[in-house]
N, C-alpha and C positions, 0 to 999 in steps of 0.2 A: 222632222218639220211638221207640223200642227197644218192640218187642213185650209186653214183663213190666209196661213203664210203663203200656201202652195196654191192654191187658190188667185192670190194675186199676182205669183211671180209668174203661172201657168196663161194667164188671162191675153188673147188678142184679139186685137179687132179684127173684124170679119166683113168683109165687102163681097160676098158670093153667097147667097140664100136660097135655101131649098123652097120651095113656093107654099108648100103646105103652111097652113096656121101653126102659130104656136097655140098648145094647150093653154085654155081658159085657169086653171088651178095653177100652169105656169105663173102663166101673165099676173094673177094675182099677187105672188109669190114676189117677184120683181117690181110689182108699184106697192107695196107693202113696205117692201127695202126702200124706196125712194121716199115713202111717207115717214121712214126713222130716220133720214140723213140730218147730218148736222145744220141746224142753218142759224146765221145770225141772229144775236138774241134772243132765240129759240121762239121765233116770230113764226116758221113754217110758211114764209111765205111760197112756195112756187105752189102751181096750179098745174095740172096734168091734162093735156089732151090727148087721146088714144085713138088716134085710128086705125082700120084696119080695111078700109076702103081700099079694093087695090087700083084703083083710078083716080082715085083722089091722091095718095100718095104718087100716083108715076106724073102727074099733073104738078105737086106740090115739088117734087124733085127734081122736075124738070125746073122751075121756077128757080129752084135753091142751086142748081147745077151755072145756070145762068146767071145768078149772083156769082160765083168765083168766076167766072170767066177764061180765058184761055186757058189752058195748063202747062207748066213753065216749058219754054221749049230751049233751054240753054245744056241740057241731055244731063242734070242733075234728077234724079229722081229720090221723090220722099218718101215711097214706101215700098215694100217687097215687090217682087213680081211678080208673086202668085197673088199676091191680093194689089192691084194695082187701085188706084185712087182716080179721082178726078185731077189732082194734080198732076198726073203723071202722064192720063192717056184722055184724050179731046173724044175719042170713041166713046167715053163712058156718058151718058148722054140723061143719068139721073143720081140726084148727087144722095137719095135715100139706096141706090145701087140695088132696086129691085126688095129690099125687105119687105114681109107681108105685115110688121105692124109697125109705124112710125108714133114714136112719143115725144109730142113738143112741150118744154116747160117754159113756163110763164110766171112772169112778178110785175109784183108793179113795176110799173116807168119809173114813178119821184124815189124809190128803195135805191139806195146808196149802193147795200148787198145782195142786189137782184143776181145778178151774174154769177156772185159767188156760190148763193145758194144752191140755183140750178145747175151749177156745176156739182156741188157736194150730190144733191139728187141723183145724177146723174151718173157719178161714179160708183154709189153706191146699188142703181140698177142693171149697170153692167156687171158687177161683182156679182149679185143675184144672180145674174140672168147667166153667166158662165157655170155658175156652181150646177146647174140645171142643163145644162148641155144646149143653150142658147146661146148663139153667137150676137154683139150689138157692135155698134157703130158711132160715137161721138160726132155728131156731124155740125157744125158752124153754119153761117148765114143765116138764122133763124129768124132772126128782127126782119132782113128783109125778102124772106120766104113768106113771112104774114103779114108784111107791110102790100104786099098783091090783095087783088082784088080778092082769087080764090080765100088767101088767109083771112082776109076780116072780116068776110063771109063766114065761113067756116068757125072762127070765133062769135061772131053775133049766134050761130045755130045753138054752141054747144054752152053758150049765154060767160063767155069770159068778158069783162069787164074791157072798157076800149081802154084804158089807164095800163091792160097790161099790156106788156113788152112780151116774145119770145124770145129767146135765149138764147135752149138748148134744142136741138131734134133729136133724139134718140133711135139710131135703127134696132131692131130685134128680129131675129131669126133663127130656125136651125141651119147652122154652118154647111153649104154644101162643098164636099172637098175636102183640103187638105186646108189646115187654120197655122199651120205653119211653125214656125219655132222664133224666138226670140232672137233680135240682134247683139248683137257682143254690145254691152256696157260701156259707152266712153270713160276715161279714167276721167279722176281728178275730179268730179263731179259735188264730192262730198267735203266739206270745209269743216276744221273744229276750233272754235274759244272753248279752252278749260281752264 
């Protein structure tokens, strides 16, 4: 198996972060990958915001925690229990789960394939960011994490355009702990016309 393969089949999300920063020549390494993702008509539209504020992020995910709202209490749980989620446990009281660098991506509002983009982005700096011994985070609520006052603050500072929308939040960390193993495969998943 070829590195790239292994690479993504090895790859989980990581909701437990060692506090230390990640390396600067990391970080670059991983918005580099985001900078060559695929995006509709090769338009490049998302926009990167990078912080590393650790107050601004436990603020901003406190905000984003409070956009999902309760966590399902019918005792289905969505994710491991060593890496538990905010859907899972009401405890968790910040929906960036303590990472020291949060990356929101941004497109325009009127883009058709604003969403798509920053997802493509976004995949591709988790892949980065694991091949480096960086655990990230996919985290949702984004539009209204900076639809708050902090967020369009925070966008006026780092001068993004009020036309754009936020997305994605990307967590980044080094993984503290155990990152866990993969769930068994649902079948039937894959469908063929030939």
């Amino acid at each position: 198996m070829n590195e790239v393969i292994r690479n993504l089949l090895e790859r989980r999300t990581i909701r437990h972060y060692k506090e230390k920063q990640i390396a600067e020549e990391e970080l670059q390494w991983i918005l580099q990958a985001g900078l060559y993702a695929s995006t509709a008509g090769g338009r490049q539209s998302p926009v990167m915001l990078v912080c590393q504020d650790k107050e601004i992020n436990e603020q901003l995910g406190r905000i984003n925690r409070a956009a999902f709202g309760q966590a399902n209490s019918d005792g289905i749980h969505f994710v491991s229990q060593a890496q538990k989620s905010i859907a899972d446990d009401d405890a968790i009281r910040s929906g960036f789960y303590g990472a020291p660098t949060v990356v929101t991506l941004f497109a325009p509002s009127s883009w058709l394939y604003g969403v798509n983009d920053c997802t493509s982005v976004a995949v591709n700096m988790t892949l980065a960011a694991w091949s480096l011994g960086i655990g990230s985070c996919y985290v949702s609520r984004a539009e209204e994490t900076f639809a708050s006052e902090l967020g369009r603050k925070l966008m006026r500072e780092a001068g993004i355009e009020e036309h754009y929308m936020a997305h994605v939040c990307l967590c980044l960390g080094y993984p503290d702990g155990e990152t866990g193993v993969a769930k068994p495969r649902k079948e039937g998943r894959i469908k063929f016309v030939r």
